[in-house]
C-alpha positions in Angstrom: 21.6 3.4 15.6 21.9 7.1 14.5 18.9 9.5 15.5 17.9 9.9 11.6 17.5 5.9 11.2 15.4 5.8 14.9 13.3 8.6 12.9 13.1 6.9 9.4 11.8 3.4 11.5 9.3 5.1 13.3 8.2 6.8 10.2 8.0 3.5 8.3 6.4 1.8 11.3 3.5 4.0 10.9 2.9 2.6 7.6 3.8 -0.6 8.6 6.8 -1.2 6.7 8.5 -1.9 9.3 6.0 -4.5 10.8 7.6 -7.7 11.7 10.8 -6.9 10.0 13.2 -8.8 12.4 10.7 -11.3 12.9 12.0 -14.1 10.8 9.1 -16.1 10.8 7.6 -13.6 9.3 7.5 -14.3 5.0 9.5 -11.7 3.2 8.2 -12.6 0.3 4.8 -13.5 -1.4 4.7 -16.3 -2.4 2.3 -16.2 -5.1 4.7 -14.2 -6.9 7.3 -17.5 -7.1 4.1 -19.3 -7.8 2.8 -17.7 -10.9 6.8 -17.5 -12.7 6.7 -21.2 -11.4 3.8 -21.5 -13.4 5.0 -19.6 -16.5 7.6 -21.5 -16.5 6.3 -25.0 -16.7 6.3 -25.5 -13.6 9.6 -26.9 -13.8 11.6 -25.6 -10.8 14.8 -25.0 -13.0 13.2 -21.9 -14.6 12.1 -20.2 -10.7 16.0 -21.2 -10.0 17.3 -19.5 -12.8 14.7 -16.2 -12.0 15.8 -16.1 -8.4 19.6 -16.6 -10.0 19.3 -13.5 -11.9 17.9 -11.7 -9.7 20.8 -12.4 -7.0 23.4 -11.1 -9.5 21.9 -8.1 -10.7 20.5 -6.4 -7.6 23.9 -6.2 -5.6 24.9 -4.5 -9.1 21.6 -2.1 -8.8 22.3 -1.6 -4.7 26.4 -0.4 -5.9 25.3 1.9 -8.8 22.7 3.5 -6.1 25.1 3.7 -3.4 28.0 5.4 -6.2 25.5 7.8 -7.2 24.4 8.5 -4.2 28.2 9.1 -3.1 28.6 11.4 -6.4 25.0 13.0 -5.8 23.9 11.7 -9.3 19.9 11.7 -8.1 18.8 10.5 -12.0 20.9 7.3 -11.8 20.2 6.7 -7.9 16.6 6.7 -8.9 17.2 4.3 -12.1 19.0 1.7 -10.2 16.7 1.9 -7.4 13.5 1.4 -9.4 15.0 -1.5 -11.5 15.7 -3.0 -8.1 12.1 -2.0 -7.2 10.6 -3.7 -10.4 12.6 -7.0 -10.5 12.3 -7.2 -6.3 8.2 -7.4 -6.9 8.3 -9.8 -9.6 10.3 -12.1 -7.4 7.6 -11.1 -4.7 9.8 -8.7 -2.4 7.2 -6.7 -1.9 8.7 -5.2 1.1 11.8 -4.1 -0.8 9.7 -3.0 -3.3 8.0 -0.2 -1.7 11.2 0.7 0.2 12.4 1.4 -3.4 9.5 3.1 -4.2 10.5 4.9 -1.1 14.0 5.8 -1.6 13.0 6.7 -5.3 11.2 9.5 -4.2 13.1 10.8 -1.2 15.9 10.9 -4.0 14.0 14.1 -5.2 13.9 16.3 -2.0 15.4 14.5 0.9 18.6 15.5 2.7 21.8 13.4 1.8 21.8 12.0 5.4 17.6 10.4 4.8 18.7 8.9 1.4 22.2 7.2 3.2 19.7 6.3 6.0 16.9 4.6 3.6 19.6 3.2 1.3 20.9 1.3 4.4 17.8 0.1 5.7 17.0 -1.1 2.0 20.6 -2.5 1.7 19.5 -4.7 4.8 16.1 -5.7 3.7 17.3 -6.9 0.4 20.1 -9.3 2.4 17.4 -10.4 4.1 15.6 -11.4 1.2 18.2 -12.7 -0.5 18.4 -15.6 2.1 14.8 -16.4 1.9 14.4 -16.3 -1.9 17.4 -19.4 -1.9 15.3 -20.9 1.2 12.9 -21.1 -1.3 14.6 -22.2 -4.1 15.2 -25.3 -2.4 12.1 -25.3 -1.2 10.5 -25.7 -5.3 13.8 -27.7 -6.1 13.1 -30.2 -2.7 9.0 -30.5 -3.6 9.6 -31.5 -7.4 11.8 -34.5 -6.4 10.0 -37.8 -7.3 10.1 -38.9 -3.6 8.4 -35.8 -2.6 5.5 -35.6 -5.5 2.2 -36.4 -4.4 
């Protein structure tokens, strides 16, 4: 681990962003949030599947735009692809990754090259992180709306 990434994780431990993060018993996502488009969506577990679907295609397409414009130091689109990312990642209840969008959006403006590769990385890993727990839950919804398992 470099000396800026040691820095940026004490930084973000201070606002405890970085609470529990390799803790995996520790929810990366709320909940509520897969609750509420569960809800919108008639509570048929399809519609949450095809949400969470979406969202795994499109963010490794957001997380390669923001890493190429980072590489061709294209701040405007790194901080378009990262606030999509931001948006969609708290409607899926990512909050997490949310705010280290939010984050990255605005060290985009005045931080060194070396901060932003170091931020983009630690987002990079957060979002894998969620990715694996947004299909643990898919099954999850998918698993409780079997007839065997309704109450």
């Amino acid at each position: 681990m470099s000396v800026r990434t040691k820095a940026l994780r004490l930084a973000l431990s201070q606002c405890n962003l970085m609470k529990n993060i390799d803790d995996p018993q520790v929810s990366l996502i709320d909940l509520t949030a897969l609750q509420e488009i569960y809800r919108v969506g008639g509570n048929l577990p399809e519609f949450l599947v095809e949400i969470i679907d979406c969202y795994l295609q499109e963010a490794p397409k957001l997380l390669s735009a923001a890493r190429e414009a980072l590489a061709q130091q294209d701040s405007r689109t790194l901080k378009r692809s990262v606030h999509t990312l931001r948006s969609s990642s708290a409607t899926v209840g990512a909050m997490t990754l949310a705010k280290l969008c939010e984050e990255l959006e605005a060290l985009a403006i005045a931080a060194s090259q070396a901060e932003i590769i170091d931020h983009l990385q630690l987002l990079e890993s957060e979002y894998y992180r969620v990715a694996i727990a947004l299909r643990q839950e898919c099954q999850r919804f998918i698993n409780a709306d079997k007839p065997e398992n309704r109450g």
